[in-house]
C-alpha positions in Angstrom: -59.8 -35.3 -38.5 -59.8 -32.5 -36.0 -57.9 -29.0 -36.8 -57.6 -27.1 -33.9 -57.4 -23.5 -34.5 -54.4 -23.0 -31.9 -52.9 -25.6 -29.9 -51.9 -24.8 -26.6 -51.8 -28.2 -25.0 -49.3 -30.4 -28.1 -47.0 -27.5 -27.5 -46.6 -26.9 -24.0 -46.5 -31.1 -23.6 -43.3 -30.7 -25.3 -41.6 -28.5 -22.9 -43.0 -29.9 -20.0 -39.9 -31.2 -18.0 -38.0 -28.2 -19.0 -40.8 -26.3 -17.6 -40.8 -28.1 -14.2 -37.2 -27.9 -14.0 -37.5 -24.2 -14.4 -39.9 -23.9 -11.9 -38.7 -25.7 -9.4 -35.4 -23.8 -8.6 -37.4 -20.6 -8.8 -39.6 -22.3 -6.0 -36.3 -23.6 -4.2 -34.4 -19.6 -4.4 -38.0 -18.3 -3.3 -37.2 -15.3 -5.4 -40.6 -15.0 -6.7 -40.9 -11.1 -7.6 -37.9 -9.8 -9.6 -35.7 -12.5 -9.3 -32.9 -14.1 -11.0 -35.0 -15.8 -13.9 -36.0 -12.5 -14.6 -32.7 -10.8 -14.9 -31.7 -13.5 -16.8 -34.5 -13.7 -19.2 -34.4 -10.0 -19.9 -30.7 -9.9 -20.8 -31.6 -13.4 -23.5 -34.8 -11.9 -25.1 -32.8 -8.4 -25.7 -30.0 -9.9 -26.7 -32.3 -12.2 -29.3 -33.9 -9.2 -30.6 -30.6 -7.0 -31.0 -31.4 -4.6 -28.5 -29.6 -3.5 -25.2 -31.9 -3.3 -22.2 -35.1 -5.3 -21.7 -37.5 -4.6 -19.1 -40.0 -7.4 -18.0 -43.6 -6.4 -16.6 -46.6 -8.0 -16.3 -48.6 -7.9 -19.7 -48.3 -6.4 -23.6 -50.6 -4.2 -22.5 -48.2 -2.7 -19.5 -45.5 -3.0 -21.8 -47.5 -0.2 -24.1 -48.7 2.0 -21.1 -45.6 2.3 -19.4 -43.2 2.6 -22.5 -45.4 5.8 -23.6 -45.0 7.2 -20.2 -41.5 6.5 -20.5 -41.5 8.5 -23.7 -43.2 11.4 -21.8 -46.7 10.8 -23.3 -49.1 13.2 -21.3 -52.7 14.0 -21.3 -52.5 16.4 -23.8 -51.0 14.6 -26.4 -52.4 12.8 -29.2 -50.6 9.3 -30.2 -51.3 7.9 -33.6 -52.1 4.0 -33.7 -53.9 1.9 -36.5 -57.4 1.1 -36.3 -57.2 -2.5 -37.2 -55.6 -4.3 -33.8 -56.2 -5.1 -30.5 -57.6 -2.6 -28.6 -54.9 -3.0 -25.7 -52.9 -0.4 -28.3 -55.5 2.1 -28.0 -55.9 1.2 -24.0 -51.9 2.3 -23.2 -52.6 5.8 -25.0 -56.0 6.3 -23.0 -54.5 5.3 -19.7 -51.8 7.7 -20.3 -54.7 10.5 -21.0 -53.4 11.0 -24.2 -55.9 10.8 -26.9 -55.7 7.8 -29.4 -55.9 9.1 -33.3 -56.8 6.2 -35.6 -55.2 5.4 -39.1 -56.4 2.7 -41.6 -54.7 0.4 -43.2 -53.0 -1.2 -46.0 -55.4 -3.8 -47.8 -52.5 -5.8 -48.6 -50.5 -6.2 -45.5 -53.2 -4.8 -42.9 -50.5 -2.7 -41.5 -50.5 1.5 -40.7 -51.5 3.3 -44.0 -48.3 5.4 -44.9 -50.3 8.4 -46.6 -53.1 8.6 -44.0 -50.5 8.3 -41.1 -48.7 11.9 -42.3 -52.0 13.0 -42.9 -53.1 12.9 -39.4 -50.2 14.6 -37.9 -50.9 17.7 -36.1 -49.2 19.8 -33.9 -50.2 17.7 -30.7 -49.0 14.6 -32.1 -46.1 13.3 -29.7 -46.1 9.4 -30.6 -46.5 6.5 -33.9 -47.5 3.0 -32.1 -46.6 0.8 -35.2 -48.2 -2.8 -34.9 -46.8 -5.5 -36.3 -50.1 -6.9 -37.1 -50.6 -11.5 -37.0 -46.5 -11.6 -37.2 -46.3 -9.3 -40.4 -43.4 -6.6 -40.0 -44.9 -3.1 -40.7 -42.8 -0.8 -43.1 -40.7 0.9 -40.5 -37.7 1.9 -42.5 -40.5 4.5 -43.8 -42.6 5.1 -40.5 -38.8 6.2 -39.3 -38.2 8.6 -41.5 -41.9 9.9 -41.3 -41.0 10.0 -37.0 -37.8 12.5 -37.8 -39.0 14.4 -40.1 -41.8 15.4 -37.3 -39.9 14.4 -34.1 -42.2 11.9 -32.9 -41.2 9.0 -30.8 -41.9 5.9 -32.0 -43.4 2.6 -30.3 -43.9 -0.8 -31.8 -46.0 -3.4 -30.7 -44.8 -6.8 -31.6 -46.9 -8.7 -29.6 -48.0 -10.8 -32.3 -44.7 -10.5 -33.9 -41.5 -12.3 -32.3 -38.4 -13.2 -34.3 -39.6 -11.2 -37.4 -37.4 -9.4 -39.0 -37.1 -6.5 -42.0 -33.7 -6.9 -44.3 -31.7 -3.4 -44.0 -29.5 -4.0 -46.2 -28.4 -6.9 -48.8 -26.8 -9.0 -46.2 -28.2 -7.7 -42.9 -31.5 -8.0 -41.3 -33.1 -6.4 -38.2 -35.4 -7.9 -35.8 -39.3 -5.7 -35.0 -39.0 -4.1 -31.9 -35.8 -2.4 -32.2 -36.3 0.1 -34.9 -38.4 2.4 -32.9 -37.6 4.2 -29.2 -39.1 1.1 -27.5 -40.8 -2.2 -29.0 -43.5 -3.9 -27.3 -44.3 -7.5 -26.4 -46.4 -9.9 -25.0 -46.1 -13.4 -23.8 -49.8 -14.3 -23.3 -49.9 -18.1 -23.8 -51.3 -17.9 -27.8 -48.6 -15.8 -28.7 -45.3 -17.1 -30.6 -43.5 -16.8 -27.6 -46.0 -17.7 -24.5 -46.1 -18.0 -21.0 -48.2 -19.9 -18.4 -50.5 -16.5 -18.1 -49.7 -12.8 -18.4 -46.2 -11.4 -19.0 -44.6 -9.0 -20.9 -41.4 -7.0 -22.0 -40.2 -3.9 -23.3 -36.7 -3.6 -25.3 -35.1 -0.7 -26.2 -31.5 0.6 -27.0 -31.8 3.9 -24.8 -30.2 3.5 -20.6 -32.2 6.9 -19.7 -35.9 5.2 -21.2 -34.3 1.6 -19.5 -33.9 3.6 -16.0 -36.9 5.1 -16.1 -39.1 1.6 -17.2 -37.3 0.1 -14.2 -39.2 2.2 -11.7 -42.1 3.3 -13.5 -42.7 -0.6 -13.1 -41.3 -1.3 -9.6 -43.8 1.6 -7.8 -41.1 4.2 -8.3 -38.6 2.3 -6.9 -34.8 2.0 -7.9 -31.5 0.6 -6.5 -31.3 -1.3 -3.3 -33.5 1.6 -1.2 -36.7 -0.5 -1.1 -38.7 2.3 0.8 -37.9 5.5 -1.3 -40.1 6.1 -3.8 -38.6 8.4 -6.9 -41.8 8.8 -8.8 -44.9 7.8 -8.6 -44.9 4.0 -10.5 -46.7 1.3 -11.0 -46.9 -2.6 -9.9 -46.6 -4.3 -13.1 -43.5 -6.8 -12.3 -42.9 -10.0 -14.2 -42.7 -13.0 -12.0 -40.0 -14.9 -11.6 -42.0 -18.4 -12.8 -42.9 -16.9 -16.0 -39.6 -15.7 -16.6 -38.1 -18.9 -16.2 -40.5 -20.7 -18.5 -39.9 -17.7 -20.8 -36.0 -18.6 -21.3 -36.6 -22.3 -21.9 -39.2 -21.7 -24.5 -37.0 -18.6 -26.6 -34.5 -21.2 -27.3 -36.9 -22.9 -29.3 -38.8 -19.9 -30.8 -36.8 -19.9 -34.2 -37.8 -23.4 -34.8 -41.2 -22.7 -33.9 -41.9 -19.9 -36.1 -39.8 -21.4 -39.0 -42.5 -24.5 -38.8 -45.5 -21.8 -38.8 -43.6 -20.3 -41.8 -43.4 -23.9 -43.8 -47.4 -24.7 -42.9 -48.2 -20.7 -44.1 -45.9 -21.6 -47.8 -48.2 -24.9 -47.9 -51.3 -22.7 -47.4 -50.8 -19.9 -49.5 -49.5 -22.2 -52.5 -52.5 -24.7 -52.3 -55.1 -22.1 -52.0 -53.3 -19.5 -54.2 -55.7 -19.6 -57.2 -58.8 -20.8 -55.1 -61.7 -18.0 -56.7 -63.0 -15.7 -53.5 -60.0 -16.4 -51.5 -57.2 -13.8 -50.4 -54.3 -15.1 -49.0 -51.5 -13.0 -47.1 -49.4 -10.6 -48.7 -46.1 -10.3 -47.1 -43.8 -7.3 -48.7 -40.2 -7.5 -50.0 -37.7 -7.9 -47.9 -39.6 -8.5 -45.1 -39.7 -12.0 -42.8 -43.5 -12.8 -41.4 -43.3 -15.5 -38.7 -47.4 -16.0 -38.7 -48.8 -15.8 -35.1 -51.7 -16.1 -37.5 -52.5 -17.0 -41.4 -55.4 -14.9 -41.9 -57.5 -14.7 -45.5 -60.4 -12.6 -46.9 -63.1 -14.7 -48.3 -66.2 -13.1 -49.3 -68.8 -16.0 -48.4 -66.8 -16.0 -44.9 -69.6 -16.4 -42.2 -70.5 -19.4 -44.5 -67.0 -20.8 -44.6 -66.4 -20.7 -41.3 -69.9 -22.8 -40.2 -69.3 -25.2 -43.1 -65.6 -25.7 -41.9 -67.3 -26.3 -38.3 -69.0 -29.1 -39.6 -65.5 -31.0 -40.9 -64.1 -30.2 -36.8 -62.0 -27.7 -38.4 -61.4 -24.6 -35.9 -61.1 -20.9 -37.6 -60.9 -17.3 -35.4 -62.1 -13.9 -36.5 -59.4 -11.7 -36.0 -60.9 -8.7 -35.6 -64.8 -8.6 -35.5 -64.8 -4.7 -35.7 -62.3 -1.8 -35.8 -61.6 0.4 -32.8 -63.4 3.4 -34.0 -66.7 0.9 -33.8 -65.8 -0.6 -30.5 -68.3 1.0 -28.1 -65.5 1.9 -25.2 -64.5 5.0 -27.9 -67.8 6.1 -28.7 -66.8 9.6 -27.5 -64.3 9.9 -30.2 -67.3 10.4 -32.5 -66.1 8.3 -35.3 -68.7 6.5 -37.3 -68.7 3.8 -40.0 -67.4 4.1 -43.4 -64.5 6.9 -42.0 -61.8 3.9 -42.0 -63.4 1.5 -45.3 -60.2 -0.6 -45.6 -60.2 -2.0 -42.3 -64.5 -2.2 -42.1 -64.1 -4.1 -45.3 -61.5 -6.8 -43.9 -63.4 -7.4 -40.4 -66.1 -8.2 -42.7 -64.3 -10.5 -45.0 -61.4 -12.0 -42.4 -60.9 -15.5 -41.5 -58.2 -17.0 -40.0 -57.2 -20.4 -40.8 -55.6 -22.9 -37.9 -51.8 -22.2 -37.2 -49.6 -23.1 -34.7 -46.0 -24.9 -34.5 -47.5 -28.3 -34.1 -49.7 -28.0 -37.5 -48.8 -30.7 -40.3 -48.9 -30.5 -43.8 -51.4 -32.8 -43.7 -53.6 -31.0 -41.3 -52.9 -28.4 -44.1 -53.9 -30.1 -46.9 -57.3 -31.5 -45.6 -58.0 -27.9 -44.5 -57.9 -26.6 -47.9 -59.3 -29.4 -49.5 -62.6 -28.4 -47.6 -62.0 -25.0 -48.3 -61.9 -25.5 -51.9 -65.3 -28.3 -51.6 -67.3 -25.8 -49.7 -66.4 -23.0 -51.7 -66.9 -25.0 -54.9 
């Protein structure tokens, strides 16, 4: 048996005829750059998140940079992110010129460390980016009341982290993405929600930060004027094609991520008492929709060659922290200042998951596990 570690090609085979479909009246309207499908997609995946205005653009990682500017993020700002993700979250503050200010994390979730985040406030700190980190909601009841009590803007990146949600009350629950000034996503094609290449969106509940997105996107551009330039913006549109695919696939996303949720319950029960192994903690009150099932495992370099061997994929998500990543060597970190998040790129392995993953896939998975750890 082969276990791939995603699986890209079962589940775009699946929407293949709605894809063409899709594409082909976007080919026939010829409205490639802003058109209808985009309009349209914008209004579904705001409305599915609970928020009023959605702005496409081309990436997650356009989606962070020009939210921050939106916020008014400026050179000499600092913006406080974790230092367990991908580094695109650091990226969007250096390309604003602000200077990133890293946080570890919580050993249990591998979200933003509460404590250490209030301890490295300071006076130039403008901006929280809270990650939603493999589809796990971060605490952001907390992280809000941590943002007004300093008056810092909030920005969440839920690239990884469609359709979860965080209960608000006993019968209510709110999706990630809309707690904060502006929530963050990406719709590169391993994500829970994926495109046919680069794409991206930014929801929020504010018209001015909506207003201002629309032309910090569009080169400055805004109403029907197509040659006045208001400020000085950027080309980062979301085509038309990808937004069409886009709104064909969100009508399937809560079935998607509930079938990731069922294959994570089979994992975490059948490995639950497996010595050496980890699994994922998700918190009260809180709804993970697994864009990845990641455990710690201390033998994990051998784990993951043995598992090779049985044609069963695995991913290391993430080799190293961002304070160890070469491109921010000038911030003059060095190792053993963030121990939590060293420890887990040293233990981390994450296990095949995707929509199309069986329980029997599953079981033979931890079956080898639990020989090659034995």
């Amino acid at each position: 048996m082969t276990v791939s570690f995603i699986d890209i090609k079962t589940h775009n085979k699946l929407m293949r005829k709605n894809a063409i479909n899709a594409f082909a009246k976007v080919f026939d309207r010829g409205d490639f750059i802003l058109g209808e499908e985009v309009e349209l997609f914008e209004k579904d995946f705001a409305g599915y998140c609970g928020a009023r205005f959605g702005v496409g653009v081309n990436s997650g990682t356009d989606a962070l940079f020009l939210g921050l500017l939106s916020l008014g993020i400026k050179p000499s700002d600092e913006v406080i992110c974790p230092v367990f993700t991908y580094i695109a979250t650091a990226l969007s503050i250096s390309y604003t010129g602000a200077k990133p200010v890293f946080v570890d994390i919580d050993k249990r979730t591998f979200n933003i460390n509460l404590a250490e985040l209030q301890r490295k406030i300071t006076k130039r700190t403008k901006a929280i980016i809270a990650v939603h980190l493999y589809g796990n909601p971060a605490p952001m009841p907390e992280i809000m009341r941590i943002a007004k009590k300093y008056k810092l803007k909030v920005i969440e990146d839920a690239a990884q982290s469609h359709g979860a949600r965080i209960r608000i009350k006993s019968n209510k629950w709110q999706k990630v993405g809309t707690f904060g000034d502006i929530g963050c996503f990406s719709f590169y094609p391993t994500k829970n929600l994926s495109g046919c290449g680069d794409a991206g969106l930014i929801v929020s509940n504010s018209k001015a930060i909506f207003e201002r997105l629309l032309m910090l996107r569009d080169q400055g551009r805004r109403g029907s004027n197509r040659f006045t330039h208001y400020i000085r913006g950027y080309n980062s549109r979301l085509d038309s094609l990808q937004a069409a695919i886009l709104r064909q696939k969100l009508k399937h996303l809560n079935i998607w991520n509930a079938a990731r949720q069922r294959m994570a319950g089979l994992y975490s029960k059948l490995l639950k008492n497996v010595p050496g192994i980890e699994c994922p903690h998700q918190e009260n009150n809180h709804k993970h929709v697994f864009h990845l099932y990641p455990i710690l495992v201390k033998r994990r370099d051998f784990l993951q060659r043995q598992l090779r061997g049985y044609n069963i994929q695995t991913g290391i998500v993430y080799h190293r922290p961002l304070h160890l990543q070469p491109a921010y060597n000038d911030l003059r970190y060095k190792r053993g200042d963030f121990p939590v998040s060293e420890n887990v790129c040293r233990h981390i392995l994450c296990l095949p998951m995707h929509p199309a993953l069986t329980a029997k896939q599953v079981k033979f998975v931890t079956e080898c596990i639990k020989k090659i750890l034995k």
